[in-house]
C-alpha positions as CSV (number, residue, x, y, z in Angstrom):
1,X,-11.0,2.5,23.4
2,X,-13.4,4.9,21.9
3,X,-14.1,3.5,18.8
4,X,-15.6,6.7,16.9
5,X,-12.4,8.1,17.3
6,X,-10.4,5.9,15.2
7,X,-13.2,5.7,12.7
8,X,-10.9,6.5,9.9
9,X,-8.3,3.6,10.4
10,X,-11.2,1.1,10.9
11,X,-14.0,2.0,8.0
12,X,-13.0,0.8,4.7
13,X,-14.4,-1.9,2.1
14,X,-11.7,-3.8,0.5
15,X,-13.7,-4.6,-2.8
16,X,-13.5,-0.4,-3.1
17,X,-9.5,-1.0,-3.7
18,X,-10.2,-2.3,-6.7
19,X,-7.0,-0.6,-7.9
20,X,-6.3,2.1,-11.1
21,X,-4.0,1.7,-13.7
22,X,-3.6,4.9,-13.5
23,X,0.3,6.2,-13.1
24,X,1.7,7.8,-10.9
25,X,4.7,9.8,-9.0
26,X,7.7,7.4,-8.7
27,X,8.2,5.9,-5.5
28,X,11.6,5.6,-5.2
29,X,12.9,8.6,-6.8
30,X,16.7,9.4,-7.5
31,X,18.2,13.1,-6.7
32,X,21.9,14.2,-7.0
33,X,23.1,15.6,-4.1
34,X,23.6,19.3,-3.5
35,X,27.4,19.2,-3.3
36,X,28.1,18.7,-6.8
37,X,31.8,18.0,-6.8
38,X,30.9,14.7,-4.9
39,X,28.2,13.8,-7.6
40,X,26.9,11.0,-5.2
41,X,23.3,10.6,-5.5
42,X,21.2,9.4,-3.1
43,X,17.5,7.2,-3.6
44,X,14.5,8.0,-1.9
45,X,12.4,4.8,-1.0
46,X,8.8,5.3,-0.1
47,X,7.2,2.5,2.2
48,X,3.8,2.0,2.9
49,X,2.9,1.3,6.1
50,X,-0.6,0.9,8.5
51,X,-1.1,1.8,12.0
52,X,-0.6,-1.6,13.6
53,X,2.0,-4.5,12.2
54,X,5.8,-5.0,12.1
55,X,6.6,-1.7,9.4
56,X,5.6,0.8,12.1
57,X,7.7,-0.5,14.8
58,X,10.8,-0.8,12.1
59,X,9.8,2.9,11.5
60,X,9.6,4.0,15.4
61,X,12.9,2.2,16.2
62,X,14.6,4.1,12.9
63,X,17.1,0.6,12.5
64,X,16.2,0.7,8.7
65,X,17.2,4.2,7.8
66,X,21.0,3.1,9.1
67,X,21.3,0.4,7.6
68,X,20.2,1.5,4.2
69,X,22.2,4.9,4.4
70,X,25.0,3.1,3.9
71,X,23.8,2.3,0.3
72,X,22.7,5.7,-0.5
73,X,19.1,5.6,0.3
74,X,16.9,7.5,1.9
75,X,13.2,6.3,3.3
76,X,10.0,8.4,3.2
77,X,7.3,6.9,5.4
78,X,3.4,6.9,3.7
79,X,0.6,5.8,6.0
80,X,-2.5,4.2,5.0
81,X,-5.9,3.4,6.6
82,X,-5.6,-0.5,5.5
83,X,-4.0,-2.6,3.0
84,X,-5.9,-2.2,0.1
85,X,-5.3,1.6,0.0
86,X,-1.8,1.0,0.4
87,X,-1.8,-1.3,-2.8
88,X,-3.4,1.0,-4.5
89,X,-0.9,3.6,-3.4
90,X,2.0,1.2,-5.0
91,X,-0.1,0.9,-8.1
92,X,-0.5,4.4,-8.8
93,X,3.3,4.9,-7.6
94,X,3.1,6.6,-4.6
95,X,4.9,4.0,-2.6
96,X,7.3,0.8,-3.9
97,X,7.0,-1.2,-0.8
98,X,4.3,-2.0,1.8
99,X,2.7,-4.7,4.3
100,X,-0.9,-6.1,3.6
101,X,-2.3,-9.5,4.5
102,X,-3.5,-12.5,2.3
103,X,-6.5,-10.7,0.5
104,X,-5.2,-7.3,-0.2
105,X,-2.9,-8.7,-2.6
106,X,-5.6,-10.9,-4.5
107,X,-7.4,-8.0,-5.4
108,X,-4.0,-6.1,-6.6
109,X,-3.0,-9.4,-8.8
110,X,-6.3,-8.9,-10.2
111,X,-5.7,-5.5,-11.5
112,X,-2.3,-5.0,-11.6
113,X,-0.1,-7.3,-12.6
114,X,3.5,-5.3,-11.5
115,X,2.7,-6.2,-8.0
116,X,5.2,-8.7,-6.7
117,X,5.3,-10.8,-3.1
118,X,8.8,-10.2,-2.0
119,X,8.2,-12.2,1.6
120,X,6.1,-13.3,4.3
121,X,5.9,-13.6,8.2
122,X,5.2,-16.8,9.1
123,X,1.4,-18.4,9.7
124,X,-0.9,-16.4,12.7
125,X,-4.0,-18.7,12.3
126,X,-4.8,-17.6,15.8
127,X,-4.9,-14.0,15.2
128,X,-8.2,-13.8,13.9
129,X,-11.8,-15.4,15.1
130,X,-15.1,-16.3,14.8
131,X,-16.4,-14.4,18.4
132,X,-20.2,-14.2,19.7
133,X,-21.1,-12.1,22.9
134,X,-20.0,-13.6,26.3
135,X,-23.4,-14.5,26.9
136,X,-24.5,-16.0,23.6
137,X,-26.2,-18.8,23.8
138,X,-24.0,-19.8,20.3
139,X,-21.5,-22.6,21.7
140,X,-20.5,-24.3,18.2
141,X,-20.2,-23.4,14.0
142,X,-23.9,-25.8,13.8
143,X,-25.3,-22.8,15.9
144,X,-24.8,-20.2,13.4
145,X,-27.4,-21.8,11.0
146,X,-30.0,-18.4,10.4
147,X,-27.7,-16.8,12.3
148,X,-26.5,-13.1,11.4
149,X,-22.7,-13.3,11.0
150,X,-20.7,-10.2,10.6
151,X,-17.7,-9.9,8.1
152,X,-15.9,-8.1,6.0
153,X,-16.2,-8.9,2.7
154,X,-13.6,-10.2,0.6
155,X,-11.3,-10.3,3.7
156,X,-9.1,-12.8,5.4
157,X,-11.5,-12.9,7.7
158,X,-13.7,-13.9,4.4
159,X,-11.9,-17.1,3.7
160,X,-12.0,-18.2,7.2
161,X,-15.5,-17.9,7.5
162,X,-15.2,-19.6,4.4
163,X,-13.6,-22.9,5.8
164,X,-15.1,-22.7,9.3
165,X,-18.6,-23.5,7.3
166,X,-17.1,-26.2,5.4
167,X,-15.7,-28.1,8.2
168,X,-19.1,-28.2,9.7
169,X,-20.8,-29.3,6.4
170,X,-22.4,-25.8,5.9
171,X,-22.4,-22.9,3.7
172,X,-22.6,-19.4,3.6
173,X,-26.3,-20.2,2.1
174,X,-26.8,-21.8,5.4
175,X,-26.2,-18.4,7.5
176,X,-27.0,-14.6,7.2
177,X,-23.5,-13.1,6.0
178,X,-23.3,-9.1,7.3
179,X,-20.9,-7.5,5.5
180,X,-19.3,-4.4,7.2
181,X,-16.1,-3.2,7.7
182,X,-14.3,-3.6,11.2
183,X,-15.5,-0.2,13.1
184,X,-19.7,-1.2,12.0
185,X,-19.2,-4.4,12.8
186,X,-18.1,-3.8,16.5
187,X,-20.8,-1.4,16.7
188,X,-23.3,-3.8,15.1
189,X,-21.8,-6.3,17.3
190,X,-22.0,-5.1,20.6
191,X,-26.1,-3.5,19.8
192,X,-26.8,-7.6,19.3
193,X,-27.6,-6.6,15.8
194,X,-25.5,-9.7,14.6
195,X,-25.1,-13.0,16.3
196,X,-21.3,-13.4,15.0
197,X,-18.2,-11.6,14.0
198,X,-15.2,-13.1,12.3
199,X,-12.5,-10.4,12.8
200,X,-9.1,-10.1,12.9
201,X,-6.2,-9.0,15.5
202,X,-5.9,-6.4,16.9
203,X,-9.6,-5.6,16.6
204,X,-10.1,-9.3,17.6
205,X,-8.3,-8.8,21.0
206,X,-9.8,-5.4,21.6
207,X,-13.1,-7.3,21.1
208,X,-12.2,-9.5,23.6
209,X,-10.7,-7.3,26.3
210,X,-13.1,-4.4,26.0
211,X,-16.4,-6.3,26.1
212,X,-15.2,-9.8,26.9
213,X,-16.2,-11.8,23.4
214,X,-15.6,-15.4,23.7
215,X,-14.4,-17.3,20.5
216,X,-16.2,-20.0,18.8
217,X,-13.3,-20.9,16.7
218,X,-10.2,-19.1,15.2
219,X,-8.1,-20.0,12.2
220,X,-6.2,-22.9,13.8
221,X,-5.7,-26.2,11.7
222,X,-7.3,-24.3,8.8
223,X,-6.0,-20.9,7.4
224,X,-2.8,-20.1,7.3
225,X,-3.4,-15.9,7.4
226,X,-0.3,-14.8,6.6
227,X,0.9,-11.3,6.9
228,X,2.9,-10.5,3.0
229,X,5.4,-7.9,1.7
230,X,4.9,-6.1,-1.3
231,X,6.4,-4.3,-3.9
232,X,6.2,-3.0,-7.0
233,X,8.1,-5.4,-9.6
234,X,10.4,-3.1,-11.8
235,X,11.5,-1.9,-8.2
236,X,12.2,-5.0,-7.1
237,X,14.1,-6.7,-9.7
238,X,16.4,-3.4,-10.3
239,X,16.9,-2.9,-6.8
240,X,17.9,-6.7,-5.1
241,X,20.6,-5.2,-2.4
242,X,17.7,-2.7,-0.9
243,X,14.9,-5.9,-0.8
244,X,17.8,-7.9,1.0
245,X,18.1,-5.1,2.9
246,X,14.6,-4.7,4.1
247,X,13.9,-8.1,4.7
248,X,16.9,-8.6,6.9
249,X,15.5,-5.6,8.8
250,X,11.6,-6.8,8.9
251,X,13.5,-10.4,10.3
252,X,15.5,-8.7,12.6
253,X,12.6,-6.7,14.0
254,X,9.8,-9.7,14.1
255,X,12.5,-11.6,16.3
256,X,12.8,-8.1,18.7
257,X,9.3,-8.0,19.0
258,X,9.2,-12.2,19.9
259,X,11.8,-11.2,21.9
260,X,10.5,-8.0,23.3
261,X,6.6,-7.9,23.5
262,X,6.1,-5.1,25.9
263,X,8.0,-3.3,25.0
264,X,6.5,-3.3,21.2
265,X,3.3,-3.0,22.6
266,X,4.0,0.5,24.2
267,X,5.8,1.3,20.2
268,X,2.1,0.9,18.8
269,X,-0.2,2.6,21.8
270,X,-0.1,6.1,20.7
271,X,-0.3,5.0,16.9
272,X,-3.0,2.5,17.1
273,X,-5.1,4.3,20.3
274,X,-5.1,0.9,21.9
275,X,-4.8,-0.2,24.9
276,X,-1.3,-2.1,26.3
277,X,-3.1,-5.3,27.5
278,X,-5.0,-5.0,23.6
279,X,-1.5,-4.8,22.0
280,X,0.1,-7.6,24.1
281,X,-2.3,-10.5,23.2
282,X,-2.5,-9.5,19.8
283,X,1.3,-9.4,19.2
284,X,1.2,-12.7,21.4
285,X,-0.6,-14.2,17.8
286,X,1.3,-12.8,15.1
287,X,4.1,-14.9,12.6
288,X,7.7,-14.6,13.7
289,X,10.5,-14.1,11.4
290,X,9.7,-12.8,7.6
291,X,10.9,-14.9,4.8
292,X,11.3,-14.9,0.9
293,X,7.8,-16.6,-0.6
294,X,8.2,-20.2,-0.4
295,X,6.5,-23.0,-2.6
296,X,4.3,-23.7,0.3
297,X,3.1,-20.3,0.8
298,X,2.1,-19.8,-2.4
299,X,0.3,-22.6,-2.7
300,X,-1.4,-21.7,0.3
301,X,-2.2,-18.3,-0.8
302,X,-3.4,-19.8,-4.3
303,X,-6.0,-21.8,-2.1
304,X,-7.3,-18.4,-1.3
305,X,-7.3,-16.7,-4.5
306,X,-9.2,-19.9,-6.4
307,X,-12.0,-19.8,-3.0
308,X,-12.2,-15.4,-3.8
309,X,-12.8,-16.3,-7.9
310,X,-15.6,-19.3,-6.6
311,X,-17.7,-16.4,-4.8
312,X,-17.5,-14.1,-7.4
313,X,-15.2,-11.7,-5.0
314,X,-12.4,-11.3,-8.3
315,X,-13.3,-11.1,-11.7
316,X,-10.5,-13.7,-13.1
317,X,-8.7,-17.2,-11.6
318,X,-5.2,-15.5,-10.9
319,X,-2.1,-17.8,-11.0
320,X,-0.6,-16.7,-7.4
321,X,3.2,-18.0,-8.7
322,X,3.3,-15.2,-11.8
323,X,3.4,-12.6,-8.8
324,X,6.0,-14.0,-6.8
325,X,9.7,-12.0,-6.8
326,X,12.2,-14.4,-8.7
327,X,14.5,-12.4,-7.4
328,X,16.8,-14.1,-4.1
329,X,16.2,-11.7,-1.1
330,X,17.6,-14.2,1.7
């Protein structure tokens, strides 16, 4: 993959989403239809959606847009380069539902308290990684001590880093953090300008495909990384059948995918500019099925949220439970 050329989806810095308050266009705007002796009126639902993850294969295979037709609505598709832009796009309006992972949402809570968790896909621990070069002489987490360790900060990737240290009885103190975002850091990376790189999938496969990076550790028996759906809360509590709706779908779709992994992989090639064999492992790693927010996952995401507010990476201890959709969506 030539990396310059997908320099836009790579290069952002999550603490930049910091997030307005600013309003914004309504996201899921209502219009009567032309024919006005039927006065039927139809809704038009934006979703937010990345390059890479289950919303752009639910938008390739066009399953949703049936199934939602049916109850008068309508779906406008809104990329974004990563999740924090997309929560700032729900902030501001532009969209009322979207994918992010685990730290994207922290730093929403933090500034905008109408952001609800409507679900979750289940725990991919595995799908991101603490890699060195494949000829490092770094075999273990006690080799990383003065090391240069590339991240990016206030990340999943952050946290994991986060724990790794601590099951070893070190701290970040104890190594040189890096902090740049996925397309530097692969370029920092492979020039041997950092010793480490905890990144995430599908960068993390690419990583090792391309140039062969062995792992040091992933996430396994210590993050959970979970992959959440958003939306905004007055949305979400007026509009139940549509949430059931799209959660039914994003199931659905996770279990095609399980079911179906080539054949998703060649969904996301032309999207993502990556590589089939890139695609396949990484979708090998992801959470199957998607779920309304259990006890347990909150909890779990609340473990992240308190570690974010210990570094300094949020300005306030968030209660993870006051953003969670009351709402049932099963």
């Amino acid at each position: 993959m030539n990396i310059s050329m997908h320099s836009s989806w790579l290069k952002y810095t999550l603490l930049a989403a910091s997030l307005s308050s600013l309003l914004g266009i309504s996201g899921c705007a209502k219009k009567p239809e032309q024919q006005a002796e039927t006065k039927q009126e139809t809704t038009t639902l934006n979703i937010g959606f990345q390059k890479y993850g289950i919303l752009p294969i639910v938008k390739a295979k066009g399953e949703l847009e049936k199934s939602l037709a049916a109850q008068g609505v309508n779906i406008k598709w809104v990329e974004f380069p990563a999740g924090p832009q997309l929560l700032e796009g729900l902030n501001v309006g532009s969209v009322v539902f979207g994918e992010a992972g685990e730290a994207p949402p922290i730093f929403a809570q933090a500034a905008n308290p109408n952001l609800v968790y409507v679900a979750n896909q289940p725990p991919a621990p595995t799908a991101e990684a603490l890699i060195v070069q494949k000829n490092s002489p770094i075999q273990s987490i006690q080799d990383l001590k003065g090391k240069r360790v590339a991240l990016n900060k206030g990340s999943n990737v952050h946290y994991l880093l986060l724990k790794l240290l601590e099951a070893h009885n070190l701290t970040l103190n104890d190594i040189q953090p890096v902090y740049l975002p996925p397309s530097d850091a692969r370029a920092a990376f492979e020039k041997g300008a950092v010793d480490a790189w905890v990144i995430w999938d599908p960068f993390f496969s690419a990583a090792e495909h391309q140039i062969q990076a062995r792992v040091i550790a992933n996430g396994e028996h210590l993050v959970s990384n979970h992959q959440f759906y958003l939306a905004d809360r007055k949305f979400a509590e007026s509009n139940p059948a549509v949430l059931k709706t799209l959660v039914a779908t994003l199931n659905q779709t996770t279990d095609w995918v399980k079911a179906h992994p080539d054949d998703a992989a060649k969904l996301l090639e032309k999207p993502t500019g990556l590589e089939f064999a890139v695609l396949k492992t990484s979708i090998s790693r992801m959470g199957f099925g998607v779920q309304p927010i259990s006890e347990k996952v909150a909890k779990e995401q609340q473990y992240v949220a308190d570690a974010f507010f210990a570094q300094k990476l949020i300005p306030k201890q968030l209660v993870i439970q006051d953003a969670i959709l009351k709402n049932d969506v099963k």
